[in-house]
N, C-alpha and C positions, 0 to 999 in steps of 0.2 A: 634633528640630526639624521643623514641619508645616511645609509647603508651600501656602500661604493664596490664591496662583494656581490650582493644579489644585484644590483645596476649592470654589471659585466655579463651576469647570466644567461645567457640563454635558453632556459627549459624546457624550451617547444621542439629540443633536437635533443636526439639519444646522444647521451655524454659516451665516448671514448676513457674504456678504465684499461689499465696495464696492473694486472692482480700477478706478486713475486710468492710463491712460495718453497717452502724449502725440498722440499721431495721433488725427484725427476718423477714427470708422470708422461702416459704414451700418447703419441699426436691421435689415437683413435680416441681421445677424449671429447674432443672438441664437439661432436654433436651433444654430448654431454653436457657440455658447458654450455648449453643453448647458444651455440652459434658464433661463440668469440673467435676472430678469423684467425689467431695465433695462436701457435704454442712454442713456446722457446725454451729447449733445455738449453740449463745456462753449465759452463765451464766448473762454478762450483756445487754443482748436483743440486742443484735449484730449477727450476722451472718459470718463466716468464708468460704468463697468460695475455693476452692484449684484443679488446672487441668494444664493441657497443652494447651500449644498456640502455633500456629505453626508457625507464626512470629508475628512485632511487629502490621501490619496491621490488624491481626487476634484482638490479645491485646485491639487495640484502641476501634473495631468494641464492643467488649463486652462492654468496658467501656462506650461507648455510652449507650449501652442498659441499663444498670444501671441508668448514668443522665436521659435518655427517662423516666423509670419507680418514676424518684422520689429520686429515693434510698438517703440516704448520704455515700460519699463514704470515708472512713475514712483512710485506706492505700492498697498500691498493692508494693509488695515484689517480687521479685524473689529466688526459693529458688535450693537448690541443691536436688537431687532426693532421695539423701541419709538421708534428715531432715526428710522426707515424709513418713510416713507406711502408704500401703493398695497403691501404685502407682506401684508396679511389675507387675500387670499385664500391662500398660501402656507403657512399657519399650519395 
């Protein structure tokens, strides 16, 4: 039996995460966030994070930082590069 999720994978390239959480926080975060190229306060006092991670090790270490601060973490998506405008430089 193949496994037709890890077939589509690609590993060898920093995945693209969009992390929503519920607290507005300030776009002077982002070197904080190791470098994720977005910060999007959302309409309802949420926050939209969007970058690259360069494995899942990387992933976790952010996610940490968010529980450390508080945050509520409301979802972490991975998306295709193609969903994303303003990520070609990044590419």
């Amino acid at each position: 039996m193949t496994n037709t999720i890890n077939e589509k994978m690609d590993t060898s390239q920093p995945m693209i995460y969009q992390i929503r959480i519920e607290e507005h926080i300030d776009r002077q975060w982002t070197d904080w966030f190791e470098g994720l190229v977005d910060i999007t306060l959302e309409d309802n006092r949420g926050t939209l994070i969007t970058g690259q991670m360069v494995d899942q090790a990387a992933l976790h270490g952010l996610l940490k930082k968010i529980r450390d601060l508080g945050l509520t973490l409301v979802s972490v998506i991975r998306v295709d590069p193609g969903q994303i405008q303003g990520l070609d430089a990044q590419e």
